[in-house]
C-alpha positions in Angstrom: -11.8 -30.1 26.8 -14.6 -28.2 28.3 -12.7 -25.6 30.8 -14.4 -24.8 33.8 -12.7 -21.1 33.3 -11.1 -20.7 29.7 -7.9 -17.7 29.8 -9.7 -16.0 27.6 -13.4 -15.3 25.8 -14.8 -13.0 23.3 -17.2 -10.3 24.4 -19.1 -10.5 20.8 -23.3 -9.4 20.8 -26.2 -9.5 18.7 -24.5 -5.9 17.3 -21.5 -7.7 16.0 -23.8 -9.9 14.3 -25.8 -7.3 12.1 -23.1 -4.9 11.2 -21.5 -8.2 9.7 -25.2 -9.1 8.2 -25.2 -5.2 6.6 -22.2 -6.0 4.8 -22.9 -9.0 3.2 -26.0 -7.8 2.2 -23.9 -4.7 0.7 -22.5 -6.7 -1.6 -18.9 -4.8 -1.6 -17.1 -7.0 1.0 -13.4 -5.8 0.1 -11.5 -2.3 1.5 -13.8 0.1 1.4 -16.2 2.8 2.9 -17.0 0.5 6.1 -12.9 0.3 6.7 -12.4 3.9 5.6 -14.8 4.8 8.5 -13.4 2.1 11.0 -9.8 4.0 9.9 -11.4 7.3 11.2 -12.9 6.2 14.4 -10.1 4.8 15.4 -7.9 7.6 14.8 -10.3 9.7 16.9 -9.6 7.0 19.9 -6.2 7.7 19.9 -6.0 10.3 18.9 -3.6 10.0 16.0 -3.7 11.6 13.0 -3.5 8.5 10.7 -4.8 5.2 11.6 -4.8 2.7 8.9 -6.2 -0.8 9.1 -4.5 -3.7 8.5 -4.4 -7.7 7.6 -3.0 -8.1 11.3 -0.3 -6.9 13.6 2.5 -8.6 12.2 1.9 -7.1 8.9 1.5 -4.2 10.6 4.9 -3.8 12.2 6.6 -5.1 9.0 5.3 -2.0 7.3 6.6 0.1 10.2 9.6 -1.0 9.5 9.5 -0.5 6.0 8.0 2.9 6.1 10.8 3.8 8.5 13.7 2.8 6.2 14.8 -0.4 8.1 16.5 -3.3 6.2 19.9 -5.0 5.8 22.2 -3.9 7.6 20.4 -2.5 10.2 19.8 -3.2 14.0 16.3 -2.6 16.1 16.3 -3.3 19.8 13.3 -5.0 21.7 12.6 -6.8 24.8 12.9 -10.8 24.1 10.0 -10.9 26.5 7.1 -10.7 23.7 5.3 -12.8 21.0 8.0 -13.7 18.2 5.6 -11.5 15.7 8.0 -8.1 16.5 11.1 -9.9 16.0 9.7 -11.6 12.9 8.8 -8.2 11.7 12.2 -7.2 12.4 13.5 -9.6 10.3 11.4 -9.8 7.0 13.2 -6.6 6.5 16.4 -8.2 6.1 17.6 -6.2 9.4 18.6 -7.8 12.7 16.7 -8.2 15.8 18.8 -7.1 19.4 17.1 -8.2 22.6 17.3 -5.8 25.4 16.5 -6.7 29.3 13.1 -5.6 30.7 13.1 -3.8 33.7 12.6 -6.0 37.0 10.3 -8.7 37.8 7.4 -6.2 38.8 7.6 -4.4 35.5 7.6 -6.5 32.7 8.3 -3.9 30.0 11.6 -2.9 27.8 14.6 -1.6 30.1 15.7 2.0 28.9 19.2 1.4 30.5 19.0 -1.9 29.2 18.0 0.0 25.1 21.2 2.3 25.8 23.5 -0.2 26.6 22.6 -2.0 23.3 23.3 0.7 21.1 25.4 0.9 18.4 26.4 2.3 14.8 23.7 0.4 13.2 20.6 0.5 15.1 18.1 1.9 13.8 15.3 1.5 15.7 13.8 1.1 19.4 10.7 -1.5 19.0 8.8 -1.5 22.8 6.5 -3.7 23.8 3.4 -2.4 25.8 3.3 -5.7 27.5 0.1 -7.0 29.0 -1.2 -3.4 28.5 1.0 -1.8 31.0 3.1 1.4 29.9 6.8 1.1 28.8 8.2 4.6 30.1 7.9 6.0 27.0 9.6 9.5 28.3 12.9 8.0 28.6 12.8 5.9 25.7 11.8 8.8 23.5 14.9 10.5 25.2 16.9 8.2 24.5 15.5 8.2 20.8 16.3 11.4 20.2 19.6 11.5 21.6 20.9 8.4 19.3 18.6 9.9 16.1 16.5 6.8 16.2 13.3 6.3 15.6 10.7 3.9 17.6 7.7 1.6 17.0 5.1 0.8 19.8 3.6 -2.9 19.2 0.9 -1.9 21.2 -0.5 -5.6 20.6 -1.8 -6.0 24.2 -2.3 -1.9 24.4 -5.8 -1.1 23.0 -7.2 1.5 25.2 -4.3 2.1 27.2 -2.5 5.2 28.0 0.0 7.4 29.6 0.0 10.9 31.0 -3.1 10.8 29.2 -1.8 10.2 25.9 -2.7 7.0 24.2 -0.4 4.0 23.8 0.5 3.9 20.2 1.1 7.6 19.9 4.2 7.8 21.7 6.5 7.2 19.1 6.5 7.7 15.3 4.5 4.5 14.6 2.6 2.2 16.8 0.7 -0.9 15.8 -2.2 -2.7 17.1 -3.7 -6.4 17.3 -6.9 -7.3 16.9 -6.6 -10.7 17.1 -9.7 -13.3 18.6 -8.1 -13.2 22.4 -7.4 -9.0 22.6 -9.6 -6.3 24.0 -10.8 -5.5 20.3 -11.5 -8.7 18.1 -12.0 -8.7 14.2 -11.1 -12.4 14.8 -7.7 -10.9 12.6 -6.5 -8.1 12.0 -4.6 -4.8 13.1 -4.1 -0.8 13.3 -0.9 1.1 12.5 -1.4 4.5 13.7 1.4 7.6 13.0 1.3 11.2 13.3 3.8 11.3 10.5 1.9 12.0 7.3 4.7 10.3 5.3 4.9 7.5 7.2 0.8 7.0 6.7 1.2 7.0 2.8 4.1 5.2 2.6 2.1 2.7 4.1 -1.5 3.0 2.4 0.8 2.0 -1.1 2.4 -0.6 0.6 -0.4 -2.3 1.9 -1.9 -3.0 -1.3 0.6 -4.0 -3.9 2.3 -0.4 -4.2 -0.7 0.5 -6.0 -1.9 4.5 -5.8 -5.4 3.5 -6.3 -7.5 0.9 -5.2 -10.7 -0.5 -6.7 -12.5 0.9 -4.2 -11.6 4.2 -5.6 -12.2 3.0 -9.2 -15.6 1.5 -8.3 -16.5 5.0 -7.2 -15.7 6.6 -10.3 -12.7 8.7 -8.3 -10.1 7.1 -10.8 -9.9 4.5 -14.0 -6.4 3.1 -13.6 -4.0 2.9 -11.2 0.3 3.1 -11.1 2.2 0.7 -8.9 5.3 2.5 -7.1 6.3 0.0 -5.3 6.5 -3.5 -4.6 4.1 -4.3 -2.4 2.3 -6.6 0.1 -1.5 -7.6 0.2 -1.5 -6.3 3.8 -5.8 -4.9 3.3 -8.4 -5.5 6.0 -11.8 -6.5 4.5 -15.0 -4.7 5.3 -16.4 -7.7 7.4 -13.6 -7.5 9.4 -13.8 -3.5 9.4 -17.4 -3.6 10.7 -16.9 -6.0 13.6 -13.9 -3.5 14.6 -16.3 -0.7 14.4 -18.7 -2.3 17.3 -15.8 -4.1 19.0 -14.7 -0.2 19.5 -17.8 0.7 21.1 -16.9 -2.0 23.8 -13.7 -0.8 24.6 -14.1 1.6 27.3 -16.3 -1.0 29.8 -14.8 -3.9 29.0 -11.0 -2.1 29.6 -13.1 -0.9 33.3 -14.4 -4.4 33.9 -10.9 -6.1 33.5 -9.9 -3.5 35.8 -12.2 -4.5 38.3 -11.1 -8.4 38.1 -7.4 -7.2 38.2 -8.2 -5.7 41.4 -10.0 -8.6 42.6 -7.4 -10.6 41.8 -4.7 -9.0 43.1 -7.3 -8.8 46.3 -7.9 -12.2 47.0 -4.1 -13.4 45.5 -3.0 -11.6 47.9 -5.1 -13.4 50.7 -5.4 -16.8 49.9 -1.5 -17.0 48.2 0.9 -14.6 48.6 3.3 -16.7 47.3 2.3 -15.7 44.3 3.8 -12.4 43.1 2.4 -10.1 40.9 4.0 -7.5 38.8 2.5 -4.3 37.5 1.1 -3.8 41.2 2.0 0.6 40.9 0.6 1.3 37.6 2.2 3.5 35.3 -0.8 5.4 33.2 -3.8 3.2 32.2 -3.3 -0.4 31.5 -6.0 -2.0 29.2 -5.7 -4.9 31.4 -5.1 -7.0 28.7 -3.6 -10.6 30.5 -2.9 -11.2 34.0 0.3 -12.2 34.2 1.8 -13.9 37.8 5.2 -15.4 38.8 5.3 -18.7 40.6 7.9 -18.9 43.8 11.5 -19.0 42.0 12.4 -22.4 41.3 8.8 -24.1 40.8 7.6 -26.4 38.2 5.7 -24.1 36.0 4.4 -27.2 34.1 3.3 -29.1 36.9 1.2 -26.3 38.3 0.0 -25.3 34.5 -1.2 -29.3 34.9 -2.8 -28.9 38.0 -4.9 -25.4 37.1 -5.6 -27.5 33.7 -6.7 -30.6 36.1 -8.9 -28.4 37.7 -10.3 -26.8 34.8 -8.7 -23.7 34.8 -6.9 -22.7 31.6 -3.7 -21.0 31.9 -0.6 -20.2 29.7 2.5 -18.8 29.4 3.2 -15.2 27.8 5.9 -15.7 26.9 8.6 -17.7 26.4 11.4 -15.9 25.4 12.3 -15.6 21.6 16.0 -15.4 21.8 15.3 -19.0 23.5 13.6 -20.6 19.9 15.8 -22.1 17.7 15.1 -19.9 14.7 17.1 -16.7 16.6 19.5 -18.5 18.8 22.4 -17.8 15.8 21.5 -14.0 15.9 21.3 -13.9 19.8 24.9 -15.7 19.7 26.2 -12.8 17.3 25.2 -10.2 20.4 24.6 -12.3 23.3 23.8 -9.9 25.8 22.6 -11.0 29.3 18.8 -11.2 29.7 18.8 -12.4 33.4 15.7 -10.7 34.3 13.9 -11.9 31.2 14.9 -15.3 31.5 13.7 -15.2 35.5 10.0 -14.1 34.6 10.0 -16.2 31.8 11.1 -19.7 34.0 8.3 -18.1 36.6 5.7 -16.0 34.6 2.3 -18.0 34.5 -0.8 -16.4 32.8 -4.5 -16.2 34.6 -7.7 -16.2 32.9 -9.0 -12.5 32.5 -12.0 -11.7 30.0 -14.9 -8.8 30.5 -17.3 -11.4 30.7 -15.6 -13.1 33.5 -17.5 -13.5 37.0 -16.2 -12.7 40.4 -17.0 -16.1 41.4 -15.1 -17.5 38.5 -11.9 -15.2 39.8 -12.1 -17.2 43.0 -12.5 -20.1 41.4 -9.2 -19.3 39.9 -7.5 -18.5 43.1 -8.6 -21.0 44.8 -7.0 -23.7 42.3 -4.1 -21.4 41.9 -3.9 -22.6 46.3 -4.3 -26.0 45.6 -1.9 -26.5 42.8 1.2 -24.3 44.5 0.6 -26.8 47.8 1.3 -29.8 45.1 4.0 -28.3 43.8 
């Protein structure tokens, strides 16, 4: 349908379109000097030492894991409260996912009481969830990390550009991993970033991302080697150059688009405020720098989500729902039932959490627009 306000849009120019355009006309469209140089601009916008790039997130987090030493046996915690890609990373590895509560209904990140309490003798791993772009507090975590010797994984997925105490989301822990996906702040349409300051870490992962090979034909076409060993078995996890130069540009964008989401945020939160404070809106005391990625709101406790998704959709406003909980889908139900811990604050947002358009290229007008059917459909309700 044509939406009047879609949730979400991509912020792509005529730059996008030639850096793309260069490469074809290269003629080397696989892994290769345009990633290698996406690879080191991004490190220098985090600021970690290694940033490697990546089919997509999901692949990116299964090679965390890897790289880390998770598989059978093992547990990770994580928040329930995020797109089934980290738990699915989780698993591939043969180890078990452990859904931890988030922390309230105004901060919709993982609860470091709630990671303690689900420790035992075989986790291994603390996977958080930057959700929306907001800050898990990483401090504690990472306290809680080293007192329990485990390591942790940042799916930064929502984080691009986001930081705390300065320091950029990703770089907290040993590995963090990024989404580039068509709806984030930074679009290659797919694809990803794992970033570590763990120079181990980064080669386990440059072998494992392409077959477990220790050269590439890249490499090979450059004259730098003529065969090549594979130490281990592998994944085709490699992010093509076309892909590589849109992330290069998309890059650029980063810092005013992150500033203009900030701005509609505000607005929001403004005229929400105003016109329906029924409406309740987490994140409202930031923790760092949020790269605004989704605007996330919770409906009055006991409303009809779907009936007032219908009535936004009615009125042309796209909405959604981030997310519904994954120890909720069928596919982990038996490995929630094998720890079923309490989630009550995750299953609350999740029963109330509705998601409001938010793009860079968004208008003010368009934000009222937004509220204004956001009035009309809670009356209805």
């Amino acid at each position: 349908m044509e939406w009047r306000v879609p949730l979400a849009d991509v912020n792509l120019g005529p730059e996008e379109l030639e850096a793309v355009s260069a490469v074809i006309r290269s003629g080397w469209l696989t892994m290769g000097a345009v990633t290698q140089a996406f690879e080191q601009e991004y490190a220098q916008f985090t600021r970690g030492a290694y940033a490697l790039a990546i089919t997509n997130a999901t692949a990116a987090l299964h090679l965390a894991c890897l790289a880390l030493g998770i598989g059978p046996g093992d547990e990770v915690i994580l928040p329930s409260l995020t797109f089934v890609a980290s738990a699915n990373a989780i698993g591939y590895t043969g180890a078990v996912p452990v859904f931890a509560d988030i922390e309230s209904p105004d901060w919709l990140c993982l609860s470091p009481r709630a990671v303690e309490a689900a420790i035992t003798e075989k986790t291994k791993a603390i996977m958080v969830v930057h959700y929306a772009g907001y800050a898990c507090d990483m401090p504690t975590i990472l306290q809680i990390a080293r007192k329990h010797k485990l390591t942790v994984i940042e799916d930064a997925a929502h984080a691009v550009g986001a930081s705390l105490n300065g320091k950029a989301l990703g770089t907290w822990g040993d590995v963090g991993c990024f989404s580039f996906f068509g709806n984030k702040n930074l679009t290659t349409a797919e694809g990803g970033m794992l970033v570590t300051d763990n120079p181990e870490i980064a080669e386990k992962v440059r072998v494992l991302r392409s077959h477990g090979m220790t050269t590439l034909t890249w490499d090979r076409f450059k004259g730098h080697a003529s065969t090549y060993d594979v130490v281990a078995q592998g994944y085709n996890y490699r992010m093509d150059e076309l892909r590589s130069a849109l992330g290069r540009e998309q890059l650029k964008r980063i810092p005013s688009g992150n500033a203009r989401r900030g701005e509609l945020v505000a607005l929001y939160r403004q005229l929400l405020s105003e016109e329906v404070p029924a409406l309740s809106l987490p994140f409202q005391e930031e923790r760092g720098q949020s790269s605004y990625h989704i605007m996330p709101a919770l409906l009055p406790a006991g409303s009809d989500k779907h009936a007032f998704m219908d009535s936004m959709k009615a009125q042309g406003i796209q909405t959604s729902w981030h997310y519904p909980p994954v120890h909720r889908f069928s596919a982990y139900k038996d490995a929630y039932n094998c720890r079923p811990t309490p989630l009550p604050v995750t299953d609350e947002v999740a029963a109330r959490e509705v998601t409001l358009p938010l793009y860079p290229t968004m208008s003010d007008e368009q934000v009222g627009w937004v509220v204004q059917a956001a009035k009309t459909a809670l009356v209805a309700l």
